[in-house]
C-alpha positions as CSV (number, residue, x, y, z in Angstrom):
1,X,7.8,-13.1,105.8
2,X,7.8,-9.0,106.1
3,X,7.3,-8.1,109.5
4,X,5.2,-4.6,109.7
5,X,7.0,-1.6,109.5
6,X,6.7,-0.3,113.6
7,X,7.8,3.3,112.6
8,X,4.6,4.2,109.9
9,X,3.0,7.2,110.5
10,X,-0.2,7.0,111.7
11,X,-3.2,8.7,109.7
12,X,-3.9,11.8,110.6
13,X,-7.3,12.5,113.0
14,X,-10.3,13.7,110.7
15,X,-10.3,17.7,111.6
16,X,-14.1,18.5,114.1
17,X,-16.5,19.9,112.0
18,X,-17.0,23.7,111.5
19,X,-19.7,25.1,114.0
20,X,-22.2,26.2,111.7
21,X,-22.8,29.0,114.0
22,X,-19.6,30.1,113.9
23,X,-19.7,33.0,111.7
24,X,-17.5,35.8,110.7
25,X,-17.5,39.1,112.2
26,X,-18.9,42.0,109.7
27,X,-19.2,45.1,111.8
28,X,-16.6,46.8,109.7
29,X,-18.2,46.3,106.4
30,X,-19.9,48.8,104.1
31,X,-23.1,47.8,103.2
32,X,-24.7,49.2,99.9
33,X,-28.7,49.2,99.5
34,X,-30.0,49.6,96.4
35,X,-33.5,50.9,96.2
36,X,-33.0,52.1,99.9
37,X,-35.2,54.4,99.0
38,X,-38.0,52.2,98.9
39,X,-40.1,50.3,101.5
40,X,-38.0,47.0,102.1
41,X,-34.5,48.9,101.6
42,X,-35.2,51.8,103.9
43,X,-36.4,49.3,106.3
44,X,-33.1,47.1,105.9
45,X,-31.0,50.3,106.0
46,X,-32.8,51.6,109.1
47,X,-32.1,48.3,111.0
48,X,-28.6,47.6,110.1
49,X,-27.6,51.5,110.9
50,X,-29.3,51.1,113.6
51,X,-27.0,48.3,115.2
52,X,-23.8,50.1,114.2
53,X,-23.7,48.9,110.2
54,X,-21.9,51.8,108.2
55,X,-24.8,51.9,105.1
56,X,-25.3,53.6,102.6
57,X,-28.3,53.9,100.3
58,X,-28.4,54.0,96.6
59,X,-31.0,55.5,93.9
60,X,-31.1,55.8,90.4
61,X,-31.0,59.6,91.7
62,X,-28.7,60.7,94.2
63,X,-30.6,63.1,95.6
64,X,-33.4,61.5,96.2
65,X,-30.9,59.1,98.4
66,X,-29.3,61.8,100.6
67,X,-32.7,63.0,101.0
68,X,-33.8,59.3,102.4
69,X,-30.4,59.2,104.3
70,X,-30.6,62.3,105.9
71,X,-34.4,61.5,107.1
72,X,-32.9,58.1,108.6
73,X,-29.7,59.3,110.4
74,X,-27.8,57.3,112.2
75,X,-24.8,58.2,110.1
76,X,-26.3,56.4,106.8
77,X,-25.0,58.2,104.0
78,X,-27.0,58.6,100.2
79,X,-25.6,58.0,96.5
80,X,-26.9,57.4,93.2
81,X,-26.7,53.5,92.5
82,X,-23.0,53.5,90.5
83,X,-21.2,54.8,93.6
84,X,-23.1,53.0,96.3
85,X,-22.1,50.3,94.7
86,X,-18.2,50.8,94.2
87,X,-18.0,51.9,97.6
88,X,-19.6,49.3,99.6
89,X,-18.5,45.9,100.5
90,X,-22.2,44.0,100.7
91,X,-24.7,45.2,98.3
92,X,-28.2,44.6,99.2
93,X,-30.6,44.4,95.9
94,X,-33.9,45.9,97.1
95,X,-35.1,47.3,94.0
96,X,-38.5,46.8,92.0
97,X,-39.0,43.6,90.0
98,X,-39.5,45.3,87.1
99,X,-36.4,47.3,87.1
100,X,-34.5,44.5,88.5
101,X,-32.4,43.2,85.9
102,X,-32.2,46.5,84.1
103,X,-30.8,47.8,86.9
104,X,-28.0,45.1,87.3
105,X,-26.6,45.5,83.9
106,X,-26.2,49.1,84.4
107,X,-23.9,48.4,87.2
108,X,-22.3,45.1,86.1
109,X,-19.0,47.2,85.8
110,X,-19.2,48.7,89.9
111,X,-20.7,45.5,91.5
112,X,-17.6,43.0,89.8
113,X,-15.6,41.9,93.1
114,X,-18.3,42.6,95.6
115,X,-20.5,40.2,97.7
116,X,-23.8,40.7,96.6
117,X,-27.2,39.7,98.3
118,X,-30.6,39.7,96.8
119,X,-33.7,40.2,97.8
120,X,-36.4,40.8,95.5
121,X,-39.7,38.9,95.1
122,X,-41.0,38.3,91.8
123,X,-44.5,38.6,92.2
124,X,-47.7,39.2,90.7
125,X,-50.9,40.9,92.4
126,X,-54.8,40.7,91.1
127,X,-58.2,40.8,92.5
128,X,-57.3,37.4,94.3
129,X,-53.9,38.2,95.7
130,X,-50.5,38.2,95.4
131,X,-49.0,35.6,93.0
132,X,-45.4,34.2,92.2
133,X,-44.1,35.1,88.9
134,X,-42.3,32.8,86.9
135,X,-38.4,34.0,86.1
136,X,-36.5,32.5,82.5
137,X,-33.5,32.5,84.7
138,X,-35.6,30.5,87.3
139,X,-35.4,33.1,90.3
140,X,-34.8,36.9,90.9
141,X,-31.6,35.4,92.4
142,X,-30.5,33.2,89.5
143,X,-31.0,36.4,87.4
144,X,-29.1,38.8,89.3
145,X,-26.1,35.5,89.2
146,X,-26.3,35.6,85.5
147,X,-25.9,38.8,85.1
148,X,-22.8,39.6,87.5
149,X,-20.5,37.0,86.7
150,X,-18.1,39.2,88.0
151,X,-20.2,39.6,91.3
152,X,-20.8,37.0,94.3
153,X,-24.6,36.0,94.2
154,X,-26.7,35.2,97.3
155,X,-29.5,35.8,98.2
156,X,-31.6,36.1,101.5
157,X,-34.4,39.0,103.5
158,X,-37.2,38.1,101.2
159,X,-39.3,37.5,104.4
160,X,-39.4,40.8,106.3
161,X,-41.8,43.2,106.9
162,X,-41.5,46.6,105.8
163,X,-43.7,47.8,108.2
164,X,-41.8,46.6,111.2
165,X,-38.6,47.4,109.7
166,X,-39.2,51.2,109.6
167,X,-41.4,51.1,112.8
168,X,-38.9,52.8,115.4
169,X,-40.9,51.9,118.3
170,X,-40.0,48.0,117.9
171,X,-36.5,46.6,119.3
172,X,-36.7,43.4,118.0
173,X,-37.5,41.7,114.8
174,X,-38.4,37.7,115.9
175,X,-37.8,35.8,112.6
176,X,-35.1,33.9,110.9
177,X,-33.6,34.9,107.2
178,X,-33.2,32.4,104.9
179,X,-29.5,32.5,103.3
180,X,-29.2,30.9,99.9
181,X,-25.7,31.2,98.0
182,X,-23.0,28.7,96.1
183,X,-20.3,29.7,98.4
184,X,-20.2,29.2,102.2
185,X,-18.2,31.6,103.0
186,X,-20.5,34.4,101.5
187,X,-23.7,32.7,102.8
188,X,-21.6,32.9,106.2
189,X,-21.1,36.7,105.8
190,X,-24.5,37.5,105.2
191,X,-25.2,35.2,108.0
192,X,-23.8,37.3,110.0
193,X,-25.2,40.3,108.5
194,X,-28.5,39.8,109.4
195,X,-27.4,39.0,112.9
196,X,-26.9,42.1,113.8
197,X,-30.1,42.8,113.9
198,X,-32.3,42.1,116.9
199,X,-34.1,39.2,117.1
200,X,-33.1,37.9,113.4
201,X,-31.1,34.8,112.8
202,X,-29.6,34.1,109.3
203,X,-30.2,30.5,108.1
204,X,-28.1,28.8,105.4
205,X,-30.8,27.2,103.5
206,X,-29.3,25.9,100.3
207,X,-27.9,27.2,96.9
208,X,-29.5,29.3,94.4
209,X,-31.3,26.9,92.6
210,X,-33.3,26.2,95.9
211,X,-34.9,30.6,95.9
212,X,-37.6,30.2,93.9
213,X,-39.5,29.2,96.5
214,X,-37.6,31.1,98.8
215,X,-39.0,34.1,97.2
216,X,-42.1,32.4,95.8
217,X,-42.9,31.8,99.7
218,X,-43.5,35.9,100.3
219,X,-47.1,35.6,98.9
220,X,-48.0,33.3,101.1
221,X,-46.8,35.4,103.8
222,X,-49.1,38.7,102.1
223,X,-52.0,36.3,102.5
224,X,-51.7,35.3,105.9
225,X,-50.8,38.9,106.3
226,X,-54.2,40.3,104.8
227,X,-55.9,37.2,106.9
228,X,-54.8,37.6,110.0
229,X,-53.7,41.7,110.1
230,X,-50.3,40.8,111.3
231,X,-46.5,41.2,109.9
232,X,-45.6,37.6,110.0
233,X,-42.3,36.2,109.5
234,X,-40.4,32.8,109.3
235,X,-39.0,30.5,112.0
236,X,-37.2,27.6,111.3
237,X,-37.7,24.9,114.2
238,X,-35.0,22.5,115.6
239,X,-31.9,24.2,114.0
């Protein structure tokens, strides 16, 4: 009869699980915005300058950008779309729907490497509303992931208004942002991100298969909008 072996080493003690609010710190990263001349990414740029991000807005014309940065201040600087992009290390997609995946080919080459966050809403409008679009690719997100292989695809701010955003009079923005990517560590960064702003907490909420209704979900919010004259966000309860 074998006796047992007194001198086995024990198994090793399962390692606590990762605080999920533990998040990286991002306050020395670039952020890009492209179409930060437009509602939503003048708004994003505003906020994030405005809580000590280094930004810089992009436009298929770089005047047009410096213009838009020099009206914003706050150190934000203005490119055309190529060189925002190359020089930033989170690149925010705030562009039109309809130029949306034009505009990501054109720059496959400058966004290959960096952490990319989308936020477009495909959407429809007629004499009874706004109106999701369907996408071939399944979501604005999915798109942008197919065509940046090279790029890290998430995808998150679909919910915010533009009209708070710019309004300089408001200190805080009360609403969470819904965080959708395939790696945690990116989802984590932009997180983080929108953090820094005021009042906004970044949610993970799943991977990109899971934003079209993510993005779907922002014409409901222009309904109760129109309904209810307000700028209504999201908050997710009991996380």
């Amino acid at each position: 009869m074998t006796s047992t072996d007194s001198t086995q080493t024990p198994p090793a003690a399962k390692a606590p699980a990762k605080d999920p609010w533990e998040l990286p710190d991002v306050s020395g990263l670039v952020v890009g915005v492209l179409g930060g001349t437009g509602d939503q990414g003048r708004g994003l740029a505003y906020r994030l300058a405005r809580a000590g991000q280094k930004v810089i807005i992009g436009s298929r014309a770089a005047d047009r950008a410096r213009g838009a940065a020099e009206e914003l201040g706050l150190g934000v600087e203005g490119a055309d779309n190529a060189e925002c992009a190359r020089r930033s290390d989170i690149v925010i997609v705030a562009v039109p729907w309809e130029g949306h995946a034009q505009t990501l080919v054109s720059l496959r080459e400058d966004l290959a490497g960096k952490l990319v966050v989308d936020c477009v809403n495909p959407l429809g409008f007629d004499k009874q509303g706004a109106y999701a679009l369907q996408v071939e690719e399944g979501s604005a997100a999915q798109q942008a992931a197919a065509l940046l292989p090279d790029s890290r695809v998430t995808a998150a701010f679909h919910h915010l208004s533009a009209v708070l955003l710019q309004d300089e009079t408001v200190e805080e923005i009360d609403t969470d942002v819904m965080v959708l990517g395939e790696v945690r560590a990116d989802t984590d960064l932009v997180q983080a991100l929108a953090a820094r702003i005021p009042g906004m907490r970044g949610v993970f909420a799943g991977r990109l298969r899971n934003a079209h209704q993510v993005e779907s979900l922002v014409a409901n919010l222009i309904s109760a909008n129109r309904r209810y004259k307000a700028h209504a966000g999201l908050r997710l309860t009991d996380v």
